[in-house]
FILUM-815769 format. One record per residue: x, y, z of N, C-alpha, C in turn; residue in one letter. Coordinates in steps of 0.02 Angstrom, whole numbers, padded with zeros to 5 digits, always signed. Example, Ala and Ser with C-alpha at 12.3 -4.5 7.8 and 13.67 -1.06 7.14 Angstrom:
BEGIN
+00660-00284+00390+00615-00225+00390+00660-00165+00390A;+00642-00112+00354+00684-00053+00357+00645+00002+00394S;
//
This chain:
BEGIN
+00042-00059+00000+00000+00000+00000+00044+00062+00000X;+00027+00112-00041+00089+00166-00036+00048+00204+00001X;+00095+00246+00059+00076+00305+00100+00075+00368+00063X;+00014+00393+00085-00008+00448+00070+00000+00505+00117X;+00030+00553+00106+00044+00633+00124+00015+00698+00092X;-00043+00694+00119-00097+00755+00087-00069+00817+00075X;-00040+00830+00121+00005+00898+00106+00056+00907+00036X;+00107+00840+00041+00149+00836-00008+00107+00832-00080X;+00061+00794-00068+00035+00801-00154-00027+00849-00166X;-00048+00884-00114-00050+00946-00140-00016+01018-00148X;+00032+01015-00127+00085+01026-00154+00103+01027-00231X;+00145+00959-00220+00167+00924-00289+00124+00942-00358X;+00066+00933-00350+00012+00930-00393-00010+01019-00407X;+00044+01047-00368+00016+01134-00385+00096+01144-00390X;+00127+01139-00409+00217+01157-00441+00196+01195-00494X;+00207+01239-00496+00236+01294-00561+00298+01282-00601X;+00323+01257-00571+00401+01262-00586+00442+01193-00543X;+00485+01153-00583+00517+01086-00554+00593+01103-00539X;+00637+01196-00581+00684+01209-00565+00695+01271-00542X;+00716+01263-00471+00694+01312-00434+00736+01376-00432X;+00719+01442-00414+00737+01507-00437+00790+01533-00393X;+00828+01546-00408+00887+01565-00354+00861+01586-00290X;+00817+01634-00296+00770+01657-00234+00769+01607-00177X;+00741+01553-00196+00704+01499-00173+00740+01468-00095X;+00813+01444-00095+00836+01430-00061+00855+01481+00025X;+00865+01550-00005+00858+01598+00052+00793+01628+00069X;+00740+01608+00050+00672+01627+00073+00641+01563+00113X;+00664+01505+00091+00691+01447+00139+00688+01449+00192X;+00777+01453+00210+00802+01482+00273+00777+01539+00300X;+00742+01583+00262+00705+01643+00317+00673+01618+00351X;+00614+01585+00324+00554+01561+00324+00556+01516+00395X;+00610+01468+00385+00632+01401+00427+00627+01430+00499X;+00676+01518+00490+00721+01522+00556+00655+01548+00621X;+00580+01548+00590+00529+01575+00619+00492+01541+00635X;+00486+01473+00608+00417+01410+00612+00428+01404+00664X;+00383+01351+00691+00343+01324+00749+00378+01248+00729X;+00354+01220+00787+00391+01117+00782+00381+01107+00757X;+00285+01110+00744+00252+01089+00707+00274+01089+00634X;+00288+01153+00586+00304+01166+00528+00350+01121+00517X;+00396+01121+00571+00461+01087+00559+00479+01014+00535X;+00423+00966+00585+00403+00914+00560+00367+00900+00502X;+00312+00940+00475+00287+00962+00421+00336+00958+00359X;+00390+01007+00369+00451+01015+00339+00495+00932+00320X;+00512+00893+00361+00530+00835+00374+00482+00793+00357X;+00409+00770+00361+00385+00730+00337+00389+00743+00240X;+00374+00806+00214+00381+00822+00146+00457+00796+00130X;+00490+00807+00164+00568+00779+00131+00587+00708+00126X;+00567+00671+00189+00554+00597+00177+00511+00566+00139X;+00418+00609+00118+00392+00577+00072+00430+00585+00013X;+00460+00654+00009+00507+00652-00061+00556+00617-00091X;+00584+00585-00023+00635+00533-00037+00622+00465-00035X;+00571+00444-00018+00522+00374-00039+00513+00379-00066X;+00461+00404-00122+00438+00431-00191+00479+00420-00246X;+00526+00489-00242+00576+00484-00309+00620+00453-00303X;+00660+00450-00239+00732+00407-00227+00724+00376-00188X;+00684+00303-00194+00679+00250-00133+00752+00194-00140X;+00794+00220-00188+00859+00175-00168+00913+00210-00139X;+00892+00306-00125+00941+00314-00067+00925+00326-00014X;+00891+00304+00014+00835+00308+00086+00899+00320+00112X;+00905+00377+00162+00938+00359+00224+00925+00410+00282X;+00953+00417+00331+00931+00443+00387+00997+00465+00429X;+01009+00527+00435+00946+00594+00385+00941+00604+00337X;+00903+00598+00311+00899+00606+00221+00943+00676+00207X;+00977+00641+00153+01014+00688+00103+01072+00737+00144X;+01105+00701+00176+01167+00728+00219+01141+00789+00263X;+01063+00793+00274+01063+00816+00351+01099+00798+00419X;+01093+00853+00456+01117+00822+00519+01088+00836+00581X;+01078+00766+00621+01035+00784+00703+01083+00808+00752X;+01040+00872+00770+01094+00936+00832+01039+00915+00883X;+01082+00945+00932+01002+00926+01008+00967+00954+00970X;+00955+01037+00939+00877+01083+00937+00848+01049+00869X;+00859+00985+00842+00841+00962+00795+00868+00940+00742X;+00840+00917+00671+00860+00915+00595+00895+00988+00598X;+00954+00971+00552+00968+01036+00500+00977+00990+00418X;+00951+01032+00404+00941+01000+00312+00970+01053+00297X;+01027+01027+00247+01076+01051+00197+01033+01069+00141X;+01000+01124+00146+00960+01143+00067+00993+01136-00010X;+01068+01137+00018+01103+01143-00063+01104+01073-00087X;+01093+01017-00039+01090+00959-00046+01005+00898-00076X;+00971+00963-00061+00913+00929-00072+00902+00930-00164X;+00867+00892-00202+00858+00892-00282+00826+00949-00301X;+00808+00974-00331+00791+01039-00361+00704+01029-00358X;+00678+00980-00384+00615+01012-00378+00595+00974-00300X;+00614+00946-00253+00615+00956-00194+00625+01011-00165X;+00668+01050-00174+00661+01130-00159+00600+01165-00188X;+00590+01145-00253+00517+01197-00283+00467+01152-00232X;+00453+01107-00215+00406+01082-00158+00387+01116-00085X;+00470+01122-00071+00454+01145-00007+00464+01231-00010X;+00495+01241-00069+00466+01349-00065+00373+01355-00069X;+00372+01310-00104+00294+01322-00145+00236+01307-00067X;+00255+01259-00031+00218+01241+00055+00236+01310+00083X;+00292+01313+00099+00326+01372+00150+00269+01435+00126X;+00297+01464+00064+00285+01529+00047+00195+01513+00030X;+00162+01481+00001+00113+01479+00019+00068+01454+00068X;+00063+01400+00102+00043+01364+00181+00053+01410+00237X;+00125+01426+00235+00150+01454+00293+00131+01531+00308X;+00146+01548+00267+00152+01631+00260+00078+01652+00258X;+00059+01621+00230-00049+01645+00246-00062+01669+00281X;-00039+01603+00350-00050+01614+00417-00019+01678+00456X;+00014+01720+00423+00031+01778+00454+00020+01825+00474X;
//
């Protein structure tokens, strides 16, 4: 049975764009340095469905040369695939920022 992540594929299913805009990566990290846990995990479940999905033969943990600090994940954004980045600008800047 494949798992389903409502968020991620609505998301996915609203991409404009699969290569993402220079912008993208430092509106990111703005974005990141303000969320709540919640987002954060939010953040982390989208990156693991992303990496089941498209790359289920490099599963690993932490995905994609993150690293676990006590205050949490840090994800190496330069490390994540490109339209995994247009995924998670497109949640952030729209999901997130609404709520503001």
């Amino acid at each position: 049975m494949k798992e389903e992540l409502l968020i991620y594929n609505t998301v996915e299913n609203n991409l404009t764009t699969e290569t993402p805009e220079a912008h993208f990566i430092p509106d990111i990290q703005d974005i990141m340095k303000t969320v709540d846990s919640m987002t954060t995990d939010i953040v982390y479940a989208i990156i693991r469905k992303y990496q089941m999905t498209e790359d289920p033969e490099t599963v690993d943990d932490p995905p994609y040369g993150s690293k676990y600090l006590k205050k949490g994940l840090k994800v190496e954004l330069g490390n994540l695939p490109p339209k995994l980045i247009c995924i998670l600008h497109t949640f952030l800047t729209k999901y997130y920022k609404r709520e503001e």
